[in-house]
N, C-alpha and C positions, 0 to 999 in steps of 0.2 A: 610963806605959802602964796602972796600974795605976787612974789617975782616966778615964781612958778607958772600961776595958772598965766598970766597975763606973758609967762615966755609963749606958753601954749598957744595961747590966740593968735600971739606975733607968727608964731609958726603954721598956723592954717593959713594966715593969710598969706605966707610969701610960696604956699603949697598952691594955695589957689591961683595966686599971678604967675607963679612957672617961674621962680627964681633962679638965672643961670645958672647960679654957684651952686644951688642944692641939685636941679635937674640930671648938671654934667656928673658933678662927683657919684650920682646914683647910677647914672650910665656906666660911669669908667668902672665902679665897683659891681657890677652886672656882667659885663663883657670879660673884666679879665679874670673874674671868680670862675664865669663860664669856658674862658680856654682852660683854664687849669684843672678843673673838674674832669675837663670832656679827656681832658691828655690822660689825668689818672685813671678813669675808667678803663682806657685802652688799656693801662696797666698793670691797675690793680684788680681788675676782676680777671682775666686770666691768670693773677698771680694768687689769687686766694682762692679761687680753681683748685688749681695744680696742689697747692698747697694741704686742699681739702681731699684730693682724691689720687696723688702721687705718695709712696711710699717711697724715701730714698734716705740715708743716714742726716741727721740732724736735722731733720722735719721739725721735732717739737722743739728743739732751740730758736729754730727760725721764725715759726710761729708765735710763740714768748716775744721773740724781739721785735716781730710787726703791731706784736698786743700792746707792748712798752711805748713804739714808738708814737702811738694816739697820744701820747700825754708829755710830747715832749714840747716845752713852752716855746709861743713863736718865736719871743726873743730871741732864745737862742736859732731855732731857724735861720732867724732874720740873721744875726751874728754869723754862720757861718756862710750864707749867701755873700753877703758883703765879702767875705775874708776869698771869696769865689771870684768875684767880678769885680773888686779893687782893680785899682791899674799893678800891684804887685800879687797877684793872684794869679793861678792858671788861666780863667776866662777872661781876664784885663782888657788882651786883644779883642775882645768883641765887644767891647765900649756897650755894656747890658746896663752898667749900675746909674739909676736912677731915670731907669724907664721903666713904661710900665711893663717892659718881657720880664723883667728884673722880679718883678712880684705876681708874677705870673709860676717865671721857674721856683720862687718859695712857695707860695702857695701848693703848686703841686709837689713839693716834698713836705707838706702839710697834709693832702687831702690822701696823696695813695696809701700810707699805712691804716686809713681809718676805712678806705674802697674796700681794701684787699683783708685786714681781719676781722670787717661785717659779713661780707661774702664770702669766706671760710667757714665762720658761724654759718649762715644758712646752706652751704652746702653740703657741710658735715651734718649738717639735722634731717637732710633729706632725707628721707625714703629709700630704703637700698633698693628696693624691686626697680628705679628708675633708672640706676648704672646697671645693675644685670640684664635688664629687658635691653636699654642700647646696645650692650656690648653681644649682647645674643643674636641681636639684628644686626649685627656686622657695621654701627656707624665706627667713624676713624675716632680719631683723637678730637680732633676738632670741633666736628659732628657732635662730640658726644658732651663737649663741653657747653656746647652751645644748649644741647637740648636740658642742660643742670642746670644753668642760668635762666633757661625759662621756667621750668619747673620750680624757680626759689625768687620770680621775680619783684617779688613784695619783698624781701631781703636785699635785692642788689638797689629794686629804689628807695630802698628806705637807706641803704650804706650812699649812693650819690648825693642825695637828696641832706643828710647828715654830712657827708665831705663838704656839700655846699655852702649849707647851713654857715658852718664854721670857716670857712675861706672868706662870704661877704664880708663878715662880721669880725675877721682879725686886724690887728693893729698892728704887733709890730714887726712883722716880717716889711710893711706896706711902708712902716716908718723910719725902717733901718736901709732898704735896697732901696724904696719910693724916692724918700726923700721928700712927699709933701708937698709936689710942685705943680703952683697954678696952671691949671689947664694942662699942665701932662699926668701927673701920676697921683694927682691928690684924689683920696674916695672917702665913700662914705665917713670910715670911722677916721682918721686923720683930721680929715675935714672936721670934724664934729668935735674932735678933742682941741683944734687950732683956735675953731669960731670962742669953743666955749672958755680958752686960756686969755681971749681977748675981749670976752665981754660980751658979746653976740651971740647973747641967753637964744634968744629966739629962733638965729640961723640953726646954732645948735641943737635945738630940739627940735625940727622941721627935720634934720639930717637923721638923727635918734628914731623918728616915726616913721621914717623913711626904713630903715634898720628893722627896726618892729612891725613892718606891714610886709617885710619878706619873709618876716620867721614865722608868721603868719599864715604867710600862705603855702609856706613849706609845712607846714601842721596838715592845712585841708589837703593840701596833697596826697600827703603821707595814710590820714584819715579815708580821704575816697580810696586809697589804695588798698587798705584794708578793709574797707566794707567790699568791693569787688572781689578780693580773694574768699572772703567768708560765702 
């Protein structure tokens, strides 16, 4: 107990001096959770759209397999990225493995099946009167999608805001394509698992509270977003 609380101390204090190592790794995990989220939204909300309001043969298979794919472990994510962006891989030639694009493109095959079968959900729960009233008003397709997506907005931020969640906070897609490397690809969780296999109780848990004050404030978030819809 006693290496615990006195990591904890070690760990406000190098919160409060601005220790490089924890600062950057929080940025790098900030920014590339943040490209990858922003890519999947492009994707997965007009795919769980469509999905929610297109009738075409094998709808409900497709659906099952975006529901499956939330649960599929990053390892293997990570596992197949690598087997991607090896030098004997289709993407080789683009020298991606062990930068940070490299856990950027896993992550967003992380986040869009969890965008795209939140956003399903809240749009299949909608309101019918909301597609017959647009479609009586003559919007397009587009139009029409857009106005679903606002109509269900506490559902698509609560699915972002969930893809994020879980992108900061994954390891090993970050540790298989990352690679763990100072000052280019190492983040939060990496960092936190390296400090803490070498002894560096304290860095480690200043990285952990780091971890914990974003899932944090993805709560109030998520919370003020639901007292505004109510």
């Amino acid at each position: 107990m006693e290496l615990i609380l006195n990591g904890i101390a070690d760990a406000f204090t190098l919160l409060r001096q601005g220790d490089p190592l924890v600062l950057w790794a929080a940025w790098r995990s900030l920014w590339i959770s943040t490209c990858a989220v922003g890519l999947a939204a492009l994707l997965g909300l007009p795919f769980g759209t469509a999905l929610a309001r297109i009738d075409f043969p094998g709808r409900r298979i497709l659906v099952t397999l975006t529901r499956a794919s939330m649960a599929v472990p990053t390892v293997f994510i990570g596992l197949v990225c690598y087997a991607l962006f090896s030098r004997r891989g289709p993407l080789g030639p683009l020298d991606l493995l062990y930068t940070p694009w490299a856990i950027v493109a896993g992550e967003l095959l992380l986040a869009v099946p969890i965008v795209a079968a939140i956003t399903h959900g809240a749009v299949r729960s909608m309101d019918s009167r909301v597609a017959d009233s647009a479609f009586t008003l003559g919007a397009g397709a587009i139009r029409r999608g857009c106005t679903y997506l606002s109509e269900v907005r506490v559902g698509v931020t609560v699915a972002i805001l969930t893809a994020f969640s879980r992108c900061v906070t994954e390891l090993g897609i970050a540790m298989m394509v990352g690679g763990n490397i100072k000052g280019r690809t190492r983040t939060l969780s990496t960092a936190t698992a390296l400090e803490a296999s070498r002894g560096e109780f304290e860095r480690g848990i200043a990285m952990g509270l780091l971890l914990l004050l974003i899932s944090m404030i993805m709560v109030v978030v998520l919370s003020a977003a639901n007292r505004e819809e109510r």
